[in-house]
N, C-alpha and C positions, 0 to 999 in steps of 0.2 A: 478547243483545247482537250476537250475530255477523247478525241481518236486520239493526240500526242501522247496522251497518258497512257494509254491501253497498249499502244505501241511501244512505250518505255516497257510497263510492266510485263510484255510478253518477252522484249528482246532481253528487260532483265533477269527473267525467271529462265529462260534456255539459255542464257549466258553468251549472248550473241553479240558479242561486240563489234560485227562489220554491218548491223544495223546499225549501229551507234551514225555510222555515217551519211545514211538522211535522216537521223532526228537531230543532229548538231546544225547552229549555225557558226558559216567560217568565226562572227566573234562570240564564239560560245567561253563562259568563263566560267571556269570551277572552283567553287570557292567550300573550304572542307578546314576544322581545327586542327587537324593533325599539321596540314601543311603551311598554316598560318599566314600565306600571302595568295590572292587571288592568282591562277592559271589563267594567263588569256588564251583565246584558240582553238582550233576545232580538234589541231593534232596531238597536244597537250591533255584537251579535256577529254578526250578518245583512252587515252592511255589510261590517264586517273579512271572513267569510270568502267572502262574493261579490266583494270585490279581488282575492283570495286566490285564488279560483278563474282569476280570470284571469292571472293573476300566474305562479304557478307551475305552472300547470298546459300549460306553453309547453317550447319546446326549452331554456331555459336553468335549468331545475331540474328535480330529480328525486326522487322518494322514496325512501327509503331504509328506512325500517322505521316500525313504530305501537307504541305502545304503547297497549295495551287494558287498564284494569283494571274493576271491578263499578260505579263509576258514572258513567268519562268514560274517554276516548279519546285520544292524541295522535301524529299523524302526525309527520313528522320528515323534514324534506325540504333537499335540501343545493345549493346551485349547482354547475353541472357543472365551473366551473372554479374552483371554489373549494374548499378542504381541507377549511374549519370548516361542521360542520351549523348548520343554521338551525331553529328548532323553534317550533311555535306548535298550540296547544291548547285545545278551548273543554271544556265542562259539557255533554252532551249530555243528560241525566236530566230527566224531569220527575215528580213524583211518587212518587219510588221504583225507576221503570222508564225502561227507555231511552227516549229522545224524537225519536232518529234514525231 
């Protein structure tokens, strides 16, 4: 898990979202409170997390911590000037094995 992550954090931080397309699996699900209903999909969560990448990945938010467990991941990222975190998380696995 911990190469999926590295390869998140690097495609996230150069805002590379046609890497996104080997670390998705086809049922990657993105699941975010803005949008309030899970995305299924690899072509769905592709789209949400290259927003995303541009999005947050700016001066007015920051991360804050991830949580990593054995078959998905979720970063957790909070506005600078705001108190309440913001959270959104996809399905990174395909197969059994990480797809990040």
């Amino acid at each position: 898990m911990s190469d999926t992550i590295e390869r998140w954090h690097r495609a996230a931080a150069n805002k590379d979202a046609a890497a996104l397309n080997d670390l998705l699996a086809e049922e990657a699900t993105f699941h975010s409170p803005v949008v309030h209903t899970p995305q299924v999909g690899k072509a769905i969560t592709r789209k949400y997390l290259a927003a995303a990448f541009e999005v947050l990945n700016g001066e007015q938010f920051r991360y804050v911590r991830e949580i990593i467990g054995e078959r998905d991941a979720m970063p957790t990222n909070r506005p600078r000037r705001i108190a309440k975190p913001q959270c959104a998380s996809a399905s990174l696995w395909q197969g059994g094995r990480s797809a990040v």
